[in-house]
C-alpha positions as a printed NumPy array, in Angstrom:
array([[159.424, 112.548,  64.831],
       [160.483, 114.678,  67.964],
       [161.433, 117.47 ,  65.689],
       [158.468, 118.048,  64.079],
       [155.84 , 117.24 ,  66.6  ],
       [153.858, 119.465,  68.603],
       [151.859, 118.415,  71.734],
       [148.383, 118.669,  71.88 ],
       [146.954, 122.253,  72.59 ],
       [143.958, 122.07 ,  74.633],
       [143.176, 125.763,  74.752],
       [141.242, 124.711,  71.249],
       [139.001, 122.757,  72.734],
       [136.554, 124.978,  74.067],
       [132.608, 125.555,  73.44 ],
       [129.384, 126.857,  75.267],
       [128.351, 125.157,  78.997],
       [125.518, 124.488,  79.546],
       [125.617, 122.991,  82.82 ],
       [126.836, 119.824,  82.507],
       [130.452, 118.505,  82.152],
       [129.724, 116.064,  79.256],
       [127.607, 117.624,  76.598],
       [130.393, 118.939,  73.85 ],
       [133.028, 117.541,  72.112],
       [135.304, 119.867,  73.796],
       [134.543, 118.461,  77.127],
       [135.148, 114.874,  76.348],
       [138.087, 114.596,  74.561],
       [141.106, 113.797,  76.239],
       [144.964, 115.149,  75.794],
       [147.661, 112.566,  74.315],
       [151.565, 113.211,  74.201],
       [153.163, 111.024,  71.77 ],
       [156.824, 111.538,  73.09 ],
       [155.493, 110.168,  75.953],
       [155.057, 105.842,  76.783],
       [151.979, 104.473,  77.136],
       [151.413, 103.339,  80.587],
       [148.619, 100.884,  78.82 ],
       [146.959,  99.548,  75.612],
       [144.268, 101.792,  74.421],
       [141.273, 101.508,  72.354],
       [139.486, 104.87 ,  70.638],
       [140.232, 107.235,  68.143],
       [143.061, 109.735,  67.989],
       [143.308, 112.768,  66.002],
       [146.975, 114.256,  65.144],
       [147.313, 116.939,  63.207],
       [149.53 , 117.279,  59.545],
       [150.155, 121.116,  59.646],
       [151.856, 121.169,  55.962],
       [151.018, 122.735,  52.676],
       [154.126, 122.36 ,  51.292],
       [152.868, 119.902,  48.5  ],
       [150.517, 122.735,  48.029],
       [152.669, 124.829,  46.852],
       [155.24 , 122.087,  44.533],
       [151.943, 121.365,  43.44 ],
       [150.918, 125.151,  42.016],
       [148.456, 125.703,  44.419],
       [147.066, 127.948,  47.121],
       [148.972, 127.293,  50.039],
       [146.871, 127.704,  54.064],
       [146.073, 123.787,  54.023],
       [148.794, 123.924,  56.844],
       [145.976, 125.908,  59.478],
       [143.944, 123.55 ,  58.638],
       [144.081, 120.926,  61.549],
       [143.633, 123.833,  64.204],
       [140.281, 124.866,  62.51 ],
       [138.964, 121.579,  62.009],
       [139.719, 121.217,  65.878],
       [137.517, 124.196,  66.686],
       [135.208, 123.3  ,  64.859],
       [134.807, 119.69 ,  66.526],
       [135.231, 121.287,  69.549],
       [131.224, 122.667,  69.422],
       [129.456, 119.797,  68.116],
       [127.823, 117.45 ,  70.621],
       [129.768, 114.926,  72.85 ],
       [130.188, 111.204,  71.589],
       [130.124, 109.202,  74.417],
       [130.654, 105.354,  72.642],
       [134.395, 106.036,  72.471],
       [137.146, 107.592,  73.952],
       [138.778, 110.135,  71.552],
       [142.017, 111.723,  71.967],
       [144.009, 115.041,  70.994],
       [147.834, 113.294,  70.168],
       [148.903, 116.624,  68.803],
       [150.621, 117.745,  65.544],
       [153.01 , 117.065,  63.138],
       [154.106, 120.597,  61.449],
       [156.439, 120.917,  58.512],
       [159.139, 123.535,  58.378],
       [161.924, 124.411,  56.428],
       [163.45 , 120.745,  56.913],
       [161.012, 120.006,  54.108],
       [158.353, 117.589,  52.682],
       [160.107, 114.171,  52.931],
       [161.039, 114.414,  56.446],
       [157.491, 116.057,  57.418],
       [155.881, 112.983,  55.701],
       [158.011, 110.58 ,  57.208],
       [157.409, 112.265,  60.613],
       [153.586, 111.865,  60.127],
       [154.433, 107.955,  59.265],
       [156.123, 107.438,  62.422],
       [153.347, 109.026,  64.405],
       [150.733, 107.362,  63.066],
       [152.447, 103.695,  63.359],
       [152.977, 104.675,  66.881],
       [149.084, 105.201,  67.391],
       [148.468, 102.225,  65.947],
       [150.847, 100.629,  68.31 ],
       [148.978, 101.722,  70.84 ],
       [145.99 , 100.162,  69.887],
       [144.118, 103.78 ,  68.229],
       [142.713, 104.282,  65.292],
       [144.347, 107.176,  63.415],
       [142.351, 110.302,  62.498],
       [144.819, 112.111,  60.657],
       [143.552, 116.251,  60.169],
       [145.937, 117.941,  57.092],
       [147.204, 119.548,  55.873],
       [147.41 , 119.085,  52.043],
       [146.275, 115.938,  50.355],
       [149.775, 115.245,  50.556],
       [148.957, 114.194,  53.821],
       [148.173, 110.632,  52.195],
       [151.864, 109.514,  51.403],
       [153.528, 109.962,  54.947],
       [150.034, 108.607,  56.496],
       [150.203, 105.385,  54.172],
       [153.802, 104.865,  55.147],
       [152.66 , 104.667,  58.637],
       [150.256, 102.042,  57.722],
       [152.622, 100.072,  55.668],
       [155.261, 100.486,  58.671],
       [152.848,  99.167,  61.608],
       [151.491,  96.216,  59.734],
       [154.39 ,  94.788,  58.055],
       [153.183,  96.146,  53.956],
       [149.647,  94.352,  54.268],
       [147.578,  94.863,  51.806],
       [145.137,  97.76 ,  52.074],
       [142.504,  98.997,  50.11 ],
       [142.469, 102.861,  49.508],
       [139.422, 104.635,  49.586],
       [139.655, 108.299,  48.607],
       [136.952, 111.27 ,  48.301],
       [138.061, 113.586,  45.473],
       [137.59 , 115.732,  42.6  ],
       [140.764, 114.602,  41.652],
       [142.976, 111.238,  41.052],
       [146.417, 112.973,  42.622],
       [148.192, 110.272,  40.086],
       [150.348, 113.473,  38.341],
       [153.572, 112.659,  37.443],
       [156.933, 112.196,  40.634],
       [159.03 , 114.921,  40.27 ],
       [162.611, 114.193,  39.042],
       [163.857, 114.958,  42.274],
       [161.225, 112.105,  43.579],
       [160.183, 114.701,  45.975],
       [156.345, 114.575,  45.577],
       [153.376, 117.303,  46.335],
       [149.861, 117.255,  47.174],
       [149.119, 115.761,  43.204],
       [151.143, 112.777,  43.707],
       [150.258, 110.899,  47.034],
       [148.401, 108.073,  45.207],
       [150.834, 107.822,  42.586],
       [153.35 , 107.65 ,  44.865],
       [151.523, 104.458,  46.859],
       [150.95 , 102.666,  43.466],
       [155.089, 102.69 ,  43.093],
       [155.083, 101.432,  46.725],
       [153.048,  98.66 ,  45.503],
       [154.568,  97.295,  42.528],
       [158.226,  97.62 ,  44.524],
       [156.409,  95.267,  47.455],
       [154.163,  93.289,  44.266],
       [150.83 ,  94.64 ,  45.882],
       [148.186,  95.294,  43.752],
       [147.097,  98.75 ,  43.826],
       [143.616,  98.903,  45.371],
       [142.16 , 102.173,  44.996],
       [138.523, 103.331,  44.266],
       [138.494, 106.931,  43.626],
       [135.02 , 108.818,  44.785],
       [133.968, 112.253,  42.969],
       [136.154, 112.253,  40.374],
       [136.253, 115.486,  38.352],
       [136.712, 115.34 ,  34.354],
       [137.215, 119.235,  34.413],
       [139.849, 118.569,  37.041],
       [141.708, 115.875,  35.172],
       [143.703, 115.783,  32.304],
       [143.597, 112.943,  29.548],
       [146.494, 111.527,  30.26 ],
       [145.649, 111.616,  34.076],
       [142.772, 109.509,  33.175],
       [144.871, 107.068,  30.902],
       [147.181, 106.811,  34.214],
       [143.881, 105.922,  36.131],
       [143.384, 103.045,  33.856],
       [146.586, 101.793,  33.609],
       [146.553, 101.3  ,  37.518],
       [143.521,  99.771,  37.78 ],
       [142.074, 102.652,  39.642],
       [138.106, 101.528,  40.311],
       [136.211, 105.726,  39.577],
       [133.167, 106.852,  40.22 ],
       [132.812, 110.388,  38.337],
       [131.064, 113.03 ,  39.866],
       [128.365, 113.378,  37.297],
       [127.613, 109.641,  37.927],
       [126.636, 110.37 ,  41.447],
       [124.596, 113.434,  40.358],
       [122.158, 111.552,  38.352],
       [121.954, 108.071,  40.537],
       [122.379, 109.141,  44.101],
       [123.519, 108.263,  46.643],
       [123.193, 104.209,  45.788],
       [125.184, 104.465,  42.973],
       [128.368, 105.234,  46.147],
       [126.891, 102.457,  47.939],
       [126.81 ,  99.959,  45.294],
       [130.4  , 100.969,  44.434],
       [131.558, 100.024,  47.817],
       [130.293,  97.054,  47.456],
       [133.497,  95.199,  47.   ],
       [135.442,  97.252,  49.709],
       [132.633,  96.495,  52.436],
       [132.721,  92.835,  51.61 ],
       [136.658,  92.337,  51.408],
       [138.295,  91.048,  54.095],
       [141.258,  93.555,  53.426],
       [141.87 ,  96.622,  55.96 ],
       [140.533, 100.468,  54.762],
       [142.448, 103.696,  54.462],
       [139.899, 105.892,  53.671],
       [140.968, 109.662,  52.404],
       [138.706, 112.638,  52.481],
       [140.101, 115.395,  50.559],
       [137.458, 118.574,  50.708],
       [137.631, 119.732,  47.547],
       [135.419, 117.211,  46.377],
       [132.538, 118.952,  47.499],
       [130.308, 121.684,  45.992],
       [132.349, 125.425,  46.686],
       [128.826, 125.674,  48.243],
       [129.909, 123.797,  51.087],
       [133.493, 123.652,  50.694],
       [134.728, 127.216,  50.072],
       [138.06 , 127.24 ,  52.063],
       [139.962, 124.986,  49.704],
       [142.919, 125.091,  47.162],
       [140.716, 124.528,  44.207],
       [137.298, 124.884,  44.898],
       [134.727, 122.616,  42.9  ],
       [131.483, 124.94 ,  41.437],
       [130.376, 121.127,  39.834],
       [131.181, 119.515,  43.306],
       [129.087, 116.581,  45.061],
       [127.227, 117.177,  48.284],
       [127.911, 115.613,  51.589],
       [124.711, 113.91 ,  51.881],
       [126.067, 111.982,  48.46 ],
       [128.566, 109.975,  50.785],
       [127.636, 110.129,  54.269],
       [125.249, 106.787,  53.822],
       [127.651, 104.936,  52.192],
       [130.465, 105.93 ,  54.692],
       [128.534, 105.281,  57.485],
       [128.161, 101.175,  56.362],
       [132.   , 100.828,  55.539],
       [132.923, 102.699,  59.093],
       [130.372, 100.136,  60.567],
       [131.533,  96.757,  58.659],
       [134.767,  97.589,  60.752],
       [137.049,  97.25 ,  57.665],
       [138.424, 101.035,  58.246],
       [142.075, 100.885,  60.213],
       [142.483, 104.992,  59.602],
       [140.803, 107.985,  57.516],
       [142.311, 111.739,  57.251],
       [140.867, 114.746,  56.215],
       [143.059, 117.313,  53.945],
       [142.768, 120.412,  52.261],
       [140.686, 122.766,  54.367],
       [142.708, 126.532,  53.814],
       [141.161, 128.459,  56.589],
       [142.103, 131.513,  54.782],
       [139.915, 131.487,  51.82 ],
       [137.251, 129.906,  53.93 ],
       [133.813, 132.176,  54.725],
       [131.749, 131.664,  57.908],
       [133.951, 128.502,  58.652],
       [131.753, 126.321,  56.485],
       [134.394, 124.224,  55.148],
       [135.431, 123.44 ,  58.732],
       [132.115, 122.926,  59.575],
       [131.59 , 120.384,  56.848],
       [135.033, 118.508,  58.063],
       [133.911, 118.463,  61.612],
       [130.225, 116.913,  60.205],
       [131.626, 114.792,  58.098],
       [133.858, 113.12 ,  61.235],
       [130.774, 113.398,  63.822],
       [128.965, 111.164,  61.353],
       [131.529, 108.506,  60.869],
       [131.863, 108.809,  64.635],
       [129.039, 108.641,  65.702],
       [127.649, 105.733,  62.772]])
């Protein structure tokens, strides 16, 4: 992990004063170096950084996903101060020319090592191959429990491994299913926004095949915001842990510009805030990440606007 890691950079936490020491985000949060032993437990939230678009690009898209954690950061950095936790900077991970296996596994080690220390993970990509090396940090801290995967996307990421088992930003989940059936875990994953413009047949037929639990897009469109609710359902009231996954491009381009493949047919945030906001608060969530904002094809920062929303409200449930 020393390699690849990055110590937090506090010069991105700044915002407007106005005359108190407590009223931003930026003024609260609090530096944590990684490489460096805890003196004590903690409690709070952490947020670490995946600076990799490297499945991106295996992946045939439009690579920037890897400035994404920096923006996201900013962004944070304005919004008002939550004050019912103590939330920490641990840094980044960043890829380089080491590659995508070792960048992931990098990411896994710093995220069991938050967990260690009593945090919850907060894990800002980076590509949605962000998922993989998060999930093996999971599996590594607790042993392989049993999880249940909640991910917000346009699409399943179930494509096909690579033949040199090297995956990309398409393959996370698939790549967790394989986990599961080498450990005999079923494969609990309920897929939120799901595309059928952004998913092949056979992508679908994979979907099924898995047991993957969908909720289309369109579905949400004409039933609201209950219809996510009700779908959660059986994640809320399971005993099992939550990894839940927000990948951006799941949103209307509307609010969500500054992404690899932006979505014209997209859901809005207000679809899944509610909904989020009870599964954060039934304390079943152990760690969430947010992937795929490419500050470079963003415009007026909204995508890392909507990122840094999306995270107040789940923080501040």
């Amino acid at each position: 992990m020393k390699e690849h890691y990055h110590s937090p950079t506090m010069a991105d936490w700044t915002g407007r004063y106005d005359g108190t020491q407590t009223d931003y985000f930026y003024q609260t949060i609090e530096p944590m170096i990684l490489t460096s032993p805890p003196s004590e437990k903690l409690s709070g939230y952490a947020l670490l950084g995946f600076a990799c678009d490297l499945g991106v690009v295996r992946n045939q898209g439009r690579a920037g996903a890897k400035e994404g954690p920096q923006a996201i950061k900013q962004a944070l950095a304005k919004l008002p101060a939550i004050h019912a936790h103590s939330i920490y900077d641990a840094g980044d991970i960043v890829a380089d020319e080491s590659g995508l296996q070792v960048a992931q596994t990098a990411l896994g080690n710093a995220v069991c090592c938050l967990l260690d220390r009593g945090l919850f993970p907060i894990v800002l990509g980076g590509g949605h191959e962000t998922a993989f090396g998060h999930y093996q940090g999971l599996m590594k801290h607790s042993g392989n429990q049993a999880i249940h995967i909640v991910n917000i996307d346009a699409h399943f990421d179930l494509r096909p491994i690579p033949d040199d088992q090297i995956g990309h930003s398409g393959t996370s989940f698939k790549q967790i299913a394989e986990h599961c059936k080498l450990i005999k875990q079923t494969f609990n994953y309920y897929c939120i926004g799901i595309q059928s413009v952004s998913n092949t047949a056979s992508l679908f037929e994979t979907a099924k095949a898995l047991g993957v639990h969908t909720l289309p897009a369109e579905q949400i469109f004409l039933q609201g915001s209950a219809s996510v609710e009700d779908f959660l359902k059986p994640v809320i009231n399971s005993p099992l842990p939550v990894y839940l996954s927000i990948c951006l491009d799941a949103f209307a381009a509307c609010y969500a510009p500054g992404v690899s493949s932006p979505q014209p047919l997209g859901i809005f945030p207000w679809h899944i805030i509610p909904a989020l906001k009870k599964l954060v608060a039934s304390g079943n969530i152990i760690a969430m990440d947010m992937v795929e904002l490419a500050p470079c094809f963003d415009k007026d920062g909204l995508t890392a606007k909507l990122a840094a929303q999306l995270l107040w409200n789940l923080l501040y449930y």
